[in-house]
N, C-alpha and C positions, 0 to 999 in steps of 0.2 A: 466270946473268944475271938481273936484277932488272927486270920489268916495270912500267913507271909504271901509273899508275892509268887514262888510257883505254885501255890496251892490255890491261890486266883485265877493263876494261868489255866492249870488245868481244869478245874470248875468252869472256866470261861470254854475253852476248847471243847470240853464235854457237853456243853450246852449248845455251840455250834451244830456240831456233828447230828445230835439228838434232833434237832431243828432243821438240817439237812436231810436225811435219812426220812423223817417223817413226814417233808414235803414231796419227797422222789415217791415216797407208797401214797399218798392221797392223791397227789397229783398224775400219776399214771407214769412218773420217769424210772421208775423201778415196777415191774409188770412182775406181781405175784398169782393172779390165775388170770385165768382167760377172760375175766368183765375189763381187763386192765387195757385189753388190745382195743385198737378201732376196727369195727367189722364195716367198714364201708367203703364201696369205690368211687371217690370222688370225680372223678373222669367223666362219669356218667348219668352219678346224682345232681353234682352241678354243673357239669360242662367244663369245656377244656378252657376260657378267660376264665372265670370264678375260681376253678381249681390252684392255675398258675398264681393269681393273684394271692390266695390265699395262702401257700407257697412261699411266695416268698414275704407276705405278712410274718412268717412264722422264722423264715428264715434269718431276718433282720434282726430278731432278738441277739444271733449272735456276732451282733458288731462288738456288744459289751463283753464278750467274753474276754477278753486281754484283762482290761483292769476290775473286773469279778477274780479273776485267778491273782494277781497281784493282790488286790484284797485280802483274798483265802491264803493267800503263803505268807503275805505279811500278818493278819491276826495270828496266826499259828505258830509260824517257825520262829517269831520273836516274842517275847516276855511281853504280854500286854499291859502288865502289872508293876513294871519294874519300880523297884525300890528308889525313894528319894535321889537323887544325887548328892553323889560326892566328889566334891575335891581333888581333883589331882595333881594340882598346885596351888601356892601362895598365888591367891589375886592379884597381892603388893609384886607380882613378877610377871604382869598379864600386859600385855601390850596395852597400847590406847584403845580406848575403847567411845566411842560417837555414837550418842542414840537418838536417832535421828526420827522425828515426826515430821510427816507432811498433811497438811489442813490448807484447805481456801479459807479458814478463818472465820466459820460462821458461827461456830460455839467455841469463844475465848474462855467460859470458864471451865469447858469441861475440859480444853486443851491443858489452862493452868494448874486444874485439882488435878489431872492426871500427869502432867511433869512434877510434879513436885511428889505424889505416890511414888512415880518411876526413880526420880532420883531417890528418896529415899530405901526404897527396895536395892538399889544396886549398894549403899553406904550399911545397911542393915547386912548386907551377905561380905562383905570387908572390901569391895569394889572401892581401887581412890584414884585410876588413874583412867576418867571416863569424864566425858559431855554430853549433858541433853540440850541438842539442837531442833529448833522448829523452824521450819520452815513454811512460809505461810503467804497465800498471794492477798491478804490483809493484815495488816498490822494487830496482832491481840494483846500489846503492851505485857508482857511477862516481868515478872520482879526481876529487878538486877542482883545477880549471882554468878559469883566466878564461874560457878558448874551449864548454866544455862547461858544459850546463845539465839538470839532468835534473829531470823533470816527473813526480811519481805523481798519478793521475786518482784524486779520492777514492773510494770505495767508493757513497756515499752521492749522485752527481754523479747527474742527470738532465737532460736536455734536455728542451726544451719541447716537440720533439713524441714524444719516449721514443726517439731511436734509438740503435742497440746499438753493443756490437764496437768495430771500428778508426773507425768514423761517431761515437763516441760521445767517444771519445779526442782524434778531429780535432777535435771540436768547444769542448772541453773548453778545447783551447789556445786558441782564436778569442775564447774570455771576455775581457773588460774586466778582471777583477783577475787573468789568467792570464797574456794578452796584455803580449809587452813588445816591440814591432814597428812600423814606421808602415807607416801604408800605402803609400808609395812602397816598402818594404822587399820584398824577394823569398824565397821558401822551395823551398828542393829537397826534396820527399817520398821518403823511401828506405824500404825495409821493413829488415828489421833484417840480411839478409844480402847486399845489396846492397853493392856497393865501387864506390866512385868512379875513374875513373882520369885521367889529367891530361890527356887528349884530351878527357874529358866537361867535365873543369871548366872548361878554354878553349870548349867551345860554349855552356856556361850563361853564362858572362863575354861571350862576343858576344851573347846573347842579350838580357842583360839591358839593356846598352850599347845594344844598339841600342832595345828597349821598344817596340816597335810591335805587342807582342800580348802581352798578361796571363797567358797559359797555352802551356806549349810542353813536349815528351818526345822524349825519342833511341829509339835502339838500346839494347836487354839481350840481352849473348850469354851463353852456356850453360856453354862447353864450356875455361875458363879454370882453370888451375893444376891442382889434383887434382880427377880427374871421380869422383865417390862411385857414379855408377851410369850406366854408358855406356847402357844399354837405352833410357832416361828421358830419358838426352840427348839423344841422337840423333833421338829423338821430337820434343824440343824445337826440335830446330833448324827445324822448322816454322814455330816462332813468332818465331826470327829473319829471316826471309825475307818475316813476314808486317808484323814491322817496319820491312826495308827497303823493301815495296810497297806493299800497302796506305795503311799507318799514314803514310809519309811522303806519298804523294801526295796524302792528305786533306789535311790540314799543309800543304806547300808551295805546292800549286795550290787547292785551295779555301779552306784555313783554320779548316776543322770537322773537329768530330771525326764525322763522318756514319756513321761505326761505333764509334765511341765510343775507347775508349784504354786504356795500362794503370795499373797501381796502385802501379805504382813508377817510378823518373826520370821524375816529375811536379812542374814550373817553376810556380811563381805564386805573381803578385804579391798581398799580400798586402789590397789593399783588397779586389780582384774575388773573394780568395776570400772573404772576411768578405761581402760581397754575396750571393755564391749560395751558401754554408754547406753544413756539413755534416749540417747539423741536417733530417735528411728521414724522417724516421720507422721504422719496422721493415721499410718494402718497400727504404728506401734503402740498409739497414743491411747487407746480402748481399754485394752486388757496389756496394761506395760509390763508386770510383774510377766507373763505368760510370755512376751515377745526378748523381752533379756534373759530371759532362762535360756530359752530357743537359741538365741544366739550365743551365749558364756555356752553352751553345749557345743554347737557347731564349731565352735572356733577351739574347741578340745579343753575348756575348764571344767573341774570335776567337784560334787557337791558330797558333804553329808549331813546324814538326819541327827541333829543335837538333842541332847534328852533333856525334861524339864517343860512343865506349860505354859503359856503365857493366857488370858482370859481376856473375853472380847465378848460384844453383846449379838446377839442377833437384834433381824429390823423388828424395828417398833410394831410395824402394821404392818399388814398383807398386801399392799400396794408395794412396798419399801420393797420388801421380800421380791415380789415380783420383777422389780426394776431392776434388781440389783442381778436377776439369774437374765435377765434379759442381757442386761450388758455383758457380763460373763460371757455368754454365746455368742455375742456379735464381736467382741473382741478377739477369740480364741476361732472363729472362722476367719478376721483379717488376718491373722499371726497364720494359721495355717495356708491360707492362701495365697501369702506375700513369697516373691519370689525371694528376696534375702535370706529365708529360711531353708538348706538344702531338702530335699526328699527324703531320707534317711535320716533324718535328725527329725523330722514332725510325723511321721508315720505313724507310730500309735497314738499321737495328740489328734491325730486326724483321723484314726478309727474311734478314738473316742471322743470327739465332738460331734462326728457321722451318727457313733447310735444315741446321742441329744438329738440332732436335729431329727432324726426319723421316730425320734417318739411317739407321736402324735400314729404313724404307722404302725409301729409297735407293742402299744398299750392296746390299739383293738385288736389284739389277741383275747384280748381277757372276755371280750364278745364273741368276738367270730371261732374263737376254739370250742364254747358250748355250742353255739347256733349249727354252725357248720365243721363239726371232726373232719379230719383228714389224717388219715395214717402217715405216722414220721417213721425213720430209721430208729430203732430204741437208741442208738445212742444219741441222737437231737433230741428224744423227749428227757432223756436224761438229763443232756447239758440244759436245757432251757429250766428244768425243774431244779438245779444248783444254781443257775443265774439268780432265777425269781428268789430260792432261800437264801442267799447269798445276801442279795438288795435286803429283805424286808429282815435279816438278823442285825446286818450295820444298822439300824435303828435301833435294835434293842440294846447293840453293846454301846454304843454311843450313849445310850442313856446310864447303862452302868458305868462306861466310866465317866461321864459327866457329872452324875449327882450322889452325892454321898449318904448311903444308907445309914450312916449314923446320924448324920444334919437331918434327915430327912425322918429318919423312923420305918419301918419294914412295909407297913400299909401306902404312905405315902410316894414310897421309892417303887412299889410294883404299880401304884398307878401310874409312875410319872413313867414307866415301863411300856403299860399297855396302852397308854396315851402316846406314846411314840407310833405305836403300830397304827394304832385308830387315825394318826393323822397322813396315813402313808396316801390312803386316798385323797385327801386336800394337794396334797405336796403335786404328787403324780399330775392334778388339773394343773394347780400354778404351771409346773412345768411344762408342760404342755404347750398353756398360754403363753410365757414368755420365749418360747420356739416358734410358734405363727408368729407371735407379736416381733420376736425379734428379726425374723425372717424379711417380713412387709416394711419395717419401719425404719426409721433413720440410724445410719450406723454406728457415724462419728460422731456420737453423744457421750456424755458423761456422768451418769447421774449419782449424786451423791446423800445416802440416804439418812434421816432424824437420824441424831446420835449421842443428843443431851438429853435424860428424862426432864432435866429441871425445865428444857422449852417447851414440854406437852404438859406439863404442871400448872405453868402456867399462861397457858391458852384457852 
C-alpha cells in the first residue's frame, strides 16, 4: 500500500519524537528517578582548573543549538514528503531561463553526458525558452547546438578586486562583452555533476513565474542511480536533512539565508546577481557560494526554498570527503571574518561555523562526561540530549529520504539505515580532522574533488 505524503509526514514526525524522547531518558536529559541525577561535587573531586575546564567542555555543545532548532522546526512544521510538483504555469510563458555550469575542465565527458541529460530533462518537462551554458577555464569542445553555449575564461582574465577559482569564472560571465542575458533573465548554477530532474525544473519554473525573490535553492540528494562510495554517502545524507530543515526554514519563513546556502541548485535572477557580484576578492574566493549569499543578504535581497531535487554524487574516497569539509571551513571562516560582511547579517554563520571549529572540543564530551560527571542544570542536560538526537536522527531521515524502499527492498533500505548511524563515528573523526587540518593549513586553496567514475575505471 502506497502512503500519501502526510501520512509520511507524520510517520516521519513520529519517529523523530520517539528517537528524541528516548535519548532524553538513556541519556540522563530527562531524570526519571534518582540514578538519573549526578551525586558528585566536582569542585572537590577534581579541583577548581579540571572542573571549570570541563564546564565549559560541556558547555560548547551549545554553540549548535540555533541550527539543531532550525533543523527541528524545519523537519516538522513542513511536509518532509511533499507530493511531486506541479505547474503553475505554461513554461511556454516562463522567462529565459540560463543553466549555467562552471568546471576547470578536467572531466570533458562527464561535463558533456551531463549537458546533454540536463538539456534534455528541461525539453522533457516542456522547458523551450532556456540555455545550457559552460563555462570552463579549459576548453572541453562541446557539440554545436543552438541550446548550448560553452564559455573558456581567458588565461589572462582578472577581476578588479583579484578573485580566484569558480568567483573568478562567475564573474567573468557577468562582463558586458561576455554577458548575453537581461536582467529580467534567470540562471540555475549547477556544478558540473549535478543532474537536473523534471521535479526540479517544475519548481524553478514556479519559481520564477511567480518572481517574488531574486534568489532561491532546493534539495540535493546523494544517494541516486550508481552509489561510487556508500561510506561517503551515507555520511552525506546529513546534509540532506540538513536541506530539508534548516535550509528551507530560513527560505520559507524568514527569507535569508541567516546560515548562508549551497553552491549548487542556485536560482537567480540575473540583475541582482550582476548587483551583488562575484567579484569579492581572495577571502571571497574559498567558499564563493557562502560569501554572495552573505552579501545579496546584507544589501536586503530576499531568497526562497524552490521544491523539487536535483542529484549530485558525493566524494569518491575519504580523502576527497575530507578535503572538501576542509575547504568548506576555511572558506566560511574568511566570509565570516571579512569585514565586507556586516555583524548582523553573519551572526548565526558565525555561531555556526564556531561550534565546527570547536568540535574537536566538543566531541570529548563523549569521554570526559563517563570519566568525569559533573552536575549540569537539568535543563543543559536536556538541551544537549535533543542536540545529540537531533544530529544522530538527520542521519537516519536523510537516508529515508534519500533511498527508495521500493528500489531498494525493506532489508536493504533499513540497512542502508543503520549504516548511516554506524558511520556517524567515521564522519565525526573526518570532521574533526578537517577542522585541525583546516585550521593549521593553507587557506586560499581550492580543491576540487574526482567526479567522473569513468576516470577511476580506468586507472
Amino acid at each position: 500500500m502506497m502512503l500519501n505524503s502526510t501520512a509520511k509526514h507524520l510517520l516521519h514526525c513520529t519517529l523523530l519524537f520517539t528517537v528524541i524522547v528516548t535519548f532524553e531518558v538513556f541519556s540522563g536529559g530527562i531524570k526519571i528517578d534518582e540514578n538519573s541525577f549526578t551525586i558528585v561535587d566536582p569542585w572537590t573531586e577534581y579541583g577548581q582548573l579540571a572542573t571549570v575546564l570541563l564546564y565549559l567542555l560541556r558547555f560548547l555543545t551549545l554553540l549548535t543549538l540555533p541550527q539543531v532548532l532550525f533543523n527541528f522546526c524545519g523537519l516538522v512544521f513542513y511536509n518532509a514528503f511533499p507530493e511531486k510538483v506541479v505547474l503553475k504555469g505554461s513554461p511556454l510563458l516562463a522567462p529565459f531561463i540560463c543553466i549555467r555550469v562552471v568546471t576547470r575542465g578536467d572531466f570533458p565527458d562527464l561535463v558533456k553526458t551531463n549537458v546533454l541529460r540536463n538539456m534534455n530533462t528541461c525539453l522533457d518537462t516542456g522547458l523551450e525558452n532556456f540555455l545550457v551554458e559552460v563555462v570552463t577555464d579549459k576548453a572541453v569542445h562541446l557539440a554545436q547546438h543552438r541550446r548550448i553555449r560553452e564559455i573558456v575564461v581567458p588565461k589572462e582574465y582578472k577581476t578588479r578586486t583579484g578573485a580566484l577559482f569558480k568567483s573568478r569564472a562567475l564573474q567573468y560571465c557577468l562582463e558586458d562583452s561576455v554577458n548575453v542575458l537581461n536582467d529580467s533573465d534567470w540562471i540555475v548554477h549547477l556544478d558540473e555533476e549535478t543532474l537536473l530532474t523534471e521535479n526540479s525544473v517544475r519548481g524553478i519554473i514556479n519559481f520564477v513565474l511567480d518572481g517574488k525573490h531574486p534568489f532561491g535553492q532546493g534539495l540535493i540528494t546523494y544517494a541516486n542511480e550508481n552509489v561510487v562510495n556508500w561510506l561517503t554517502t551515507l555520511a552525506d545524507s546529513f546534509r540532506v536533512s540538513d536541506d530539508m530543515g534548516k535550509l528551507r526554514l530560513q527560505f520559507k519563513l524568514f527569507h535569508k539565508p541567516l546560515f548562508s546556502w549551497k553552491g549548487s541548485y542556485v536560482v537567480t535572477q540575473v540583475g541582482a546577481e550582476r548587483s551583488v557580484s562575484f567579484d569579492n576578492g581572495i577571502d571571497g574566493s574559498v567558499a564563493e557560494d557562502c560569501f554572495f549569499a552573505m552579501r545579496a543578504f546584507s544589501q536586503g535581497y530576499t531568497f526562497n526554498f524552490i521544491e523539487g531535487e536535483m542529484y549530485e554524487k558525493s566524494p569518491f574516497t575519504l580523502l576527497d570527503f575530507l578535503q572538501q569539509r576542509k575547504r568548506w571551513l576555511q572558506g566560511i571562516l574568511l566570509v565570516v571574518h571579512s569585514k565586507m560582511i556586516p555583524f548582523k547579517h553573519k551572526l548565526l554563520l558565525g555561531i555556526s561555523v564556531y561550534s565546527w571549529v570547536t568540535m574537536p572540543l566538543s566531541t570529548s564530551n563523549i569521554i570526559f562526561a563517563g570519566l568525569y560527571p559533573i552536575p549540569c542544570p537539568n535543563l543543559v542536560d536536556f538541551i544537549c540530549a535533543f542536540i545529540a538526537a537531533i544530529n544522530i536522527y538527520m542521519y537516519v531521515f536523510g537516508v529515508i529520504k534519500s533511498f527508495s524502499l521500493y528500489r531498494f527492498g525493506l532489508l536493504k533500505f533499513l540497512a542502508c539505515v543503520l549504516g548511516a548511524v554506524c558511520t556517524i563515528p567515521v564522519n565525526v573523526v573526518i570532521e574533526n580532522v578537517a577542522v585541525i587540518w583546516g585550521l593549521v593549513g593553507k587557506k586560499h586553496k581550492f580543491y576540487v574533488v574526482q567526479k567522473d567514475m569513468r576516470a577511476l575505471e580506468t586507472v
